[in-house]
GUDOMI-175111 format. One record per residue (C-alpha): residue number from 1; residue in one letter; x, z, y negated. Coordinates in pm, whole numbers. Layout:
% GUDOMI-175111
> NUM;A;X;Z;Y
...
This chain:
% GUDOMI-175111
> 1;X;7690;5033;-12963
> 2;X;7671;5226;-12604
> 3;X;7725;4978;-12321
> 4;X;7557;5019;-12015
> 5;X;7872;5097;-11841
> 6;X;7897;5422;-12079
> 7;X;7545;5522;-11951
> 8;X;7639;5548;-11683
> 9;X;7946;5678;-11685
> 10;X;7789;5982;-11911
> 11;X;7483;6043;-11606
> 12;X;7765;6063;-11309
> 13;X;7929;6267;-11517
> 14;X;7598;6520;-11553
> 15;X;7517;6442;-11176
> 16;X;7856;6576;-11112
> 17;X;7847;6872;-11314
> 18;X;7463;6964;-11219
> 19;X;7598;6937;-10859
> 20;X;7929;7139;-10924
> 21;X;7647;7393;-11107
> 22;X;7435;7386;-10806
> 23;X;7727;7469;-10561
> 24;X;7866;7743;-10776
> 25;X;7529;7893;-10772
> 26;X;7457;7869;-10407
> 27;X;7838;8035;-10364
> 28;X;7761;8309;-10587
> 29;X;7444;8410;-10426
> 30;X;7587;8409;-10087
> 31;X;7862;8678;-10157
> 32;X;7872;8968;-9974
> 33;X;7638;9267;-10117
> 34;X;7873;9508;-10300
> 35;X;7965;9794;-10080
> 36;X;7708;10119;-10082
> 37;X;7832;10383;-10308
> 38;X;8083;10676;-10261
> 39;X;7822;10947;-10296
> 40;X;7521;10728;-10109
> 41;X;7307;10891;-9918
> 42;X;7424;11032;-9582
> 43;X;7311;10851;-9242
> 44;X;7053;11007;-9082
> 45;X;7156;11216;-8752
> 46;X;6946;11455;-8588
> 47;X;7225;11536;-8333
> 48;X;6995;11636;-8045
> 49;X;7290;11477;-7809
> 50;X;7033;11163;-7673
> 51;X;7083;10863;-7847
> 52;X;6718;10701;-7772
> 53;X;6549;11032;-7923
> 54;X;6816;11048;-8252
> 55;X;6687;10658;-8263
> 56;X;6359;10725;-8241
> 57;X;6398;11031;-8489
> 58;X;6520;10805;-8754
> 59;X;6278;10550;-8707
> 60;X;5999;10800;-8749
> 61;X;6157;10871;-9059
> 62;X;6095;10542;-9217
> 63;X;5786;10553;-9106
> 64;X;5724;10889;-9289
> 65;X;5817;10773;-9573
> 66;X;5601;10488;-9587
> 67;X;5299;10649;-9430
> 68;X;5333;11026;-9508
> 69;X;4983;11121;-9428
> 70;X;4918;10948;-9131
> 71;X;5303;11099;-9021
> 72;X;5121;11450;-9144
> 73;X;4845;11416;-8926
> 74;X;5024;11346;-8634
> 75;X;5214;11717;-8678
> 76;X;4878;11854;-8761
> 77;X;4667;11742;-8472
> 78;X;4910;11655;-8204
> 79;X;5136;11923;-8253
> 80;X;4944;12212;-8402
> 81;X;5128;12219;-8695
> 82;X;4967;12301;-9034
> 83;X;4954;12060;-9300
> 84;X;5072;12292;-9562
> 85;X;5360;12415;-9426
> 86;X;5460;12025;-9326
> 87;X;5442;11927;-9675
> 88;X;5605;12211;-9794
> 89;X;5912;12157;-9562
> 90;X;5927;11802;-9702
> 91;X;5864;11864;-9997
> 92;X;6030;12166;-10174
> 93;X;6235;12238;-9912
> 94;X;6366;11896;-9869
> 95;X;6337;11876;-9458
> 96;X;6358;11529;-9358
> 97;X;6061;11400;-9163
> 98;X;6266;11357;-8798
> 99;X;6363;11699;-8832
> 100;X;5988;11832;-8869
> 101;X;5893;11578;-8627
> 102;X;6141;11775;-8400
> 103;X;6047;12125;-8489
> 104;X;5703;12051;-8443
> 105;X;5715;11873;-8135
> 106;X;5998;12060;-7934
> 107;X;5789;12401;-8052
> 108;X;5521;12230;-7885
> 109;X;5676;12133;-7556
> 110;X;5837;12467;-7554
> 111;X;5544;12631;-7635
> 112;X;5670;12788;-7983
> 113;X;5585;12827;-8339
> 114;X;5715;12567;-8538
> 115;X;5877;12787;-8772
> 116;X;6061;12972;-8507
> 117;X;6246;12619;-8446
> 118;X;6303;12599;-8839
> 119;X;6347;12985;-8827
> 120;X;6632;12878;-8603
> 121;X;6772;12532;-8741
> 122;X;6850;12745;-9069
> 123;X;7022;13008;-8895
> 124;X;7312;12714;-8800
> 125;X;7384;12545;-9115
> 126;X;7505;12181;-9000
> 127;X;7423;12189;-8602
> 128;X;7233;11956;-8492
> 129;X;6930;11987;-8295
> 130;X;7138;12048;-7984
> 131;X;7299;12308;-8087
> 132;X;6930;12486;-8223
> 133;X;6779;12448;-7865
> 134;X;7048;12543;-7719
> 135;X;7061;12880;-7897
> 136;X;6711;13014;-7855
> 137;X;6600;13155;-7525
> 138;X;6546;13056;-7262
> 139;X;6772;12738;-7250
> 140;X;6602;12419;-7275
> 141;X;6482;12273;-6943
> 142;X;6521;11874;-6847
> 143;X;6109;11881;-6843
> 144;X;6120;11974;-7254
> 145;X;6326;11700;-7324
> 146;X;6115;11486;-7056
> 147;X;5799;11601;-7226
> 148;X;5977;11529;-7662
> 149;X;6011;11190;-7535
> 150;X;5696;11154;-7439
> 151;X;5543;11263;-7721
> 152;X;5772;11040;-7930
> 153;X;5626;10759;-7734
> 154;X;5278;10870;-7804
> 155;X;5287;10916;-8148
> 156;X;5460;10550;-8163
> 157;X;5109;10465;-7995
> 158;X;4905;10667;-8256
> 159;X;5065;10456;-8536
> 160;X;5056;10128;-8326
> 161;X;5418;10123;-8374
> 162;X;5645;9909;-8139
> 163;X;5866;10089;-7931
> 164;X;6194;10044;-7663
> 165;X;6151;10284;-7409
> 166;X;6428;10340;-7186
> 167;X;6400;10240;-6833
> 168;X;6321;10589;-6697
> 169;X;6019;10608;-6969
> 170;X;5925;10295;-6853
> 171;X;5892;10387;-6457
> 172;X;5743;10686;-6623
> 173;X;5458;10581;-6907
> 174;X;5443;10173;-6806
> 175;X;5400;9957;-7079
> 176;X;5143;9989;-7382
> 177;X;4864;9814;-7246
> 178;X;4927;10115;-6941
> 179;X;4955;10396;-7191
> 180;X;4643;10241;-7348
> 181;X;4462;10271;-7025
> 182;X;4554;10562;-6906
> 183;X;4428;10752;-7233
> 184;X;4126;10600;-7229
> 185;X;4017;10713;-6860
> 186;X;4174;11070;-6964
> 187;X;3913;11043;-7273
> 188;X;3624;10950;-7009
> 189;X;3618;10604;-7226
> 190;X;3801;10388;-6932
């Protein structure tokens, strides 16, 4: 016969191991994720030597690769690029999207092809973009890099993408509701 004293006895002792269960399980799930890989994929780095643009590079990035068309559009109507060749660089030739973003763009600002920047990034294996602009002639002014940033910021305004501007940009382009404003009364809509 089981006395009530055994009853009980056996439920604190399934209490106890349900809560010894419970606490193993919460320790378990809040270890550490195991460390990334040897050969993971390598870190991002544009090396253009300005740490908001290599940020912003990378962030368009992950944009690209959630949105690839709307990122291909922006090349194609903001910076004259042609779609083809942006999906081929991507694509088959394995370009990552902050570097066309770059090539695009700076052969915009600089008033160049877009494959005379990738002409150029392939001539120096492993510069960064620095180095590339730096090479072709004439040198890059302060007003090209002035003008890739703000075409950065733009194209964060396309998407409807927050953005940190610096505090130069913001003297420069105000806020968002500012940018907003000012393209609409530059599109006669303001």
């Amino acid at each position: 016969m089981v006395t009530r004293a055994v009853v009980r006895s056996r439920s604190l002792r399934a209490l106890l191991a349900a809560l010894l269960l419970g606490a193993a399980s919460v320790a378990w799930a809040q270890q550490p994720a195991p460390a990334p890989a040897i050969n993971a994929a390598p870190v991002y780095a544009p090396g253009t030597d300005d740490a908001w643009v290599d940020r912003q590079l990378a962030s368009i990035n992950a944009y690209a690769s959630r949105y690839p068309d709307a990122f291909v559009d922006e090349l194609v109507r903001y910076a004259g690029a042609r779609r083809g060749y942006v999906q081929a660089l991507m694509g088959e030739h394995g370009w990552s999207a902050g570097d066309v973003y770059f090539a695009c763009f700076w052969g915009k600002v600089t008033q160049r092809d877009c494959r005379e920047l990738v002409r150029a990034r392939a001539a120096l294996p492993g510069a960064g973009w620095k180095q590339v602009v730096e090479s072709l002639q004439p040198a890059p002014e302060n007003l090209d890099w002035r003008a890739l940033r703000h075409a950065i910021v733009a194209s964060h305004d396309h998407w409807d993408r927050p953005i940190t501007l610096d505090a130069l940009l913001q003297r420069q382009l105000g806020d968002r509701a500012q940018r907003d404003a000012a393209a609409r009364s530059k599109d006669g809509k303001g």
